[in-house]
N, C-alpha and C positions, 0 to 999 in steps of 0.2 A: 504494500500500500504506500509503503516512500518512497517508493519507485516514481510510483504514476503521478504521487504529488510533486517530484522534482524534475520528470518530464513536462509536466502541465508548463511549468513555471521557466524552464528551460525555452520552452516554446514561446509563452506570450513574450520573453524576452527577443528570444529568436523573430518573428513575426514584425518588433518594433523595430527592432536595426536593419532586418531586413525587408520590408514592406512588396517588395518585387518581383520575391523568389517566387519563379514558377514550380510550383512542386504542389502536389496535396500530402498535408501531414494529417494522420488519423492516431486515435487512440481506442485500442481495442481493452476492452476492461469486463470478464466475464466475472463466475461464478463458481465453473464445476470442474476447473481444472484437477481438482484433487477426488473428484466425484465419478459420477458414469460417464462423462463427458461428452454428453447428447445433444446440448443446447446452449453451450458455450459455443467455445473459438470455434471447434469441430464445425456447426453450423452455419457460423457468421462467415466462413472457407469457400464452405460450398454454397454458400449465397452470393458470393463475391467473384466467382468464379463463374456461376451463371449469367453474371451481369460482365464476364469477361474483366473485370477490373483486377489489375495483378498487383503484387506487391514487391518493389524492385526491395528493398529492406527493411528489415523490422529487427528492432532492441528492445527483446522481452528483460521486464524488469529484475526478475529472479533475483535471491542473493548470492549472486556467485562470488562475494570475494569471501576473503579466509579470515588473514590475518587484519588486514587495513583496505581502504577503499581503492578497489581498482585494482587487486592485486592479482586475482585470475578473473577470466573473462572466459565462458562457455562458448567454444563456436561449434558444439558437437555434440549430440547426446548417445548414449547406447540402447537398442530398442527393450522394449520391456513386454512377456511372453511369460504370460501365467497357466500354469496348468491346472484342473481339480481331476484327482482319480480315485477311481474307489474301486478295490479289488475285492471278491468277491470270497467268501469262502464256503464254511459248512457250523452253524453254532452247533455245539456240544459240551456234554461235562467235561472238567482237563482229566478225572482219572479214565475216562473211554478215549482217547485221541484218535483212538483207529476209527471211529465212528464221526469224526468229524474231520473239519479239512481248517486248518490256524491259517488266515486271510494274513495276517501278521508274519511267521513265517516265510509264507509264500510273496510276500514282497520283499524282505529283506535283501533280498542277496541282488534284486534289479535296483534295489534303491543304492545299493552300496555301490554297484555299477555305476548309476548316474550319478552319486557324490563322486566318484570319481575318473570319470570323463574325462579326457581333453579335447574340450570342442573347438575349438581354437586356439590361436598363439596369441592371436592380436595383429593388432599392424601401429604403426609408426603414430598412429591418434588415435587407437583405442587402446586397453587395458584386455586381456583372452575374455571370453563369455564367460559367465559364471552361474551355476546355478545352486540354488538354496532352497531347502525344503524350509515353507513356512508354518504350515501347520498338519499335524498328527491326531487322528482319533481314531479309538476304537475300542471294544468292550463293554460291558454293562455297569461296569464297578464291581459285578460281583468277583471275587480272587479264585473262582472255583468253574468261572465257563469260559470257554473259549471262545473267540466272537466271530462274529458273522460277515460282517467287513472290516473293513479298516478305508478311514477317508484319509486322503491325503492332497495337499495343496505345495504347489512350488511354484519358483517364477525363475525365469532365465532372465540376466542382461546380455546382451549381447550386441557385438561388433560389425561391422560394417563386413567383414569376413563372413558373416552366414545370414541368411534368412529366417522369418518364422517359419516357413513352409519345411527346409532344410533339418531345424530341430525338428520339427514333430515328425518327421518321418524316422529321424535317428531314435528319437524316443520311443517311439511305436515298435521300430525293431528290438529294442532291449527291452519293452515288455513284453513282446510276442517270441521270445528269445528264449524267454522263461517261463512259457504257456498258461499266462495268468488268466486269468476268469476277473475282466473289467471292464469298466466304463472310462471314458478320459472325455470329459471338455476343455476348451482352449479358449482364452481372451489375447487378442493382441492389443496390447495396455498402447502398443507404440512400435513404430521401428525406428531402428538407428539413422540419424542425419549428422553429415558434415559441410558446415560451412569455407569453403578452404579461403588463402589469400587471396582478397580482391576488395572491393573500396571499401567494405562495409568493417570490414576488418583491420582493414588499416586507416580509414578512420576512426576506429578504437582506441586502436594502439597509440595514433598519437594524440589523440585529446587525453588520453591516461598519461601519456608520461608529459603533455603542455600542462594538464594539473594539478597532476600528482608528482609528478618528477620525478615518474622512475618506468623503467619497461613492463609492461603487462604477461601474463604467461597464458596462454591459451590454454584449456583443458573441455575434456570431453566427460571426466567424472562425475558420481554424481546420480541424481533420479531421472525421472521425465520431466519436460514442462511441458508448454504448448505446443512450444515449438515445433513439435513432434508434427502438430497439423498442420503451420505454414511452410516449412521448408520444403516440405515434397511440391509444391505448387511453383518451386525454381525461385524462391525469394532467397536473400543470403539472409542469414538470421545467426544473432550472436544472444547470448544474454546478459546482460551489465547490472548491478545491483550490490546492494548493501554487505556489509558483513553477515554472514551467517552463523553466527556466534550463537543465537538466542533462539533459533527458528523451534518451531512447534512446542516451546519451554513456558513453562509460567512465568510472564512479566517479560514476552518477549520485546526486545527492543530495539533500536539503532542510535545514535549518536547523530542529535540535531545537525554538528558540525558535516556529519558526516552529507546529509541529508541538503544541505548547501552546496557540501562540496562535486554532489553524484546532480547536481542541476548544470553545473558550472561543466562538466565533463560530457552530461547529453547536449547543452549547448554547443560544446567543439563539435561534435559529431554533426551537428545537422552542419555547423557553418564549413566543416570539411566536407561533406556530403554533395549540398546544394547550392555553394558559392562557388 
């Protein structure tokens, strides 16, 4: 939200020095970025798109600095690919086991497979995929039966080196590997995008080190943002924003100073931009 207030304000100043600029500046400011993300950006995309109106660049507000303002700058994200599965088994008492089939069991040994994976290396702006089992259930509570499924949730990040289409087939093999009795849905939360060098980027770079006085470090680490839904549309998109020190914390916060000074740096950019 200090973003968009130090974009705003970056603007009306921009706007008065510069009165002539031909360019249209918008401000895109949803909701459900962290939600199902149905009727945010997602939509205002593919409305925009309809009416053919493109977007040469956009600097989503995110907080991607670390330590002080401006100190990394996101030109790249990794896609995000969640899975839910539920393998199936046989309930029973644990003293008959022969009479029942442990769901539990009979995943382990593909689960330990897929913790240990190498689905890629990575390349030169990403980090290799990763994946991580989120959440585990199964049983009744009681210590004496054996259960009937077992639910399971993961999510893969991943590199510009693979697809979603790519993992779920490799997945699909290493459970069909181990002839399990399951179900699997799939979310693609996002895929991977890279902005590489070119004006949007290097006007970054140098309105961060005109006002901050020092070089900026590109990074692709990190969650989703939006961004996820303008960059496929060929816009360059970087994200610039606050310390992330405090994000989703009780009493999260930023530094007033700070919040001056991330006006003064969108301002270089537009004036590198469209001057």
């Amino acid at each position: 939200k200090g973003s968009l207030a130090a974009m705003i304000t970056a603007t009306e100043r921009f706007i008065k020095d510069y009165p002539n600029v031909d360019a249209d500046i918008g401000f895109l400011i949803t909701s459900d970025e962290e939600g199902p993300f149905i009727n945010g950006t997602k939509r205002v995309i593919e409305t925009l798109q309809e009416r053919n109106e493109n977007i040469d660049w956009c600097i989503v507000g995110e907080p991607s600095s670390t330590d002080t303002l401006g100190d990394i700058v996101k030109n790249g994200r990794r896609g995000s690919l969640t899975g839910d599965l539920t393998v199936l088994g046989i309930q029973g008492h644990v003293a008959y086991p022969h009479l029942a089939k442990n769901p539990v069991h009979d995943l382990a040994p593909a689960l330990s497979e897929l913790i240990n994976e190498e689905w890629d290396k990575g390349n030169a702006s990403f980090p290799p995929t990763t994946f991580q089992v989120s959440n585990i259930q199964a049983g009744t509570g009681a210590g004496n039966v054996i259960p009937g499924r077992i639910d399971t949730q993961f999510n893969f990040r991943f590199s510009t080196e693979l697809t979603a289409e790519k993992i779920k087939q490799r997945v699909e093999a290493i459970l069909d590997k181990h002839s399990l009795k399951y179900h699997l849905q799939w979310k693609l939360n996002g895929p991977p995008f890279l902005t590489e060098s070119g004006a949007l980027v290097e006007a970054v770079q140098a309105a961060i080190e005109h006002e901050c006085g020092f070089s900026t470090t590109l990074s692709t680490a990190g969650g989703t943002s939006d961004g996820r839904f303008i960059a496929p549309t060929g816009a360059q998109v970087i994200e610039l924003g606050p310390v992330n020190a405090t994000i989703h914390k009780v009493n999260e916060c930023v530094k007033v100073s700070d919040l001056d000074k991330l006006s003064d740096v969108y301002y270089r950019c537009m004036e590198k931009l469209l001057c």
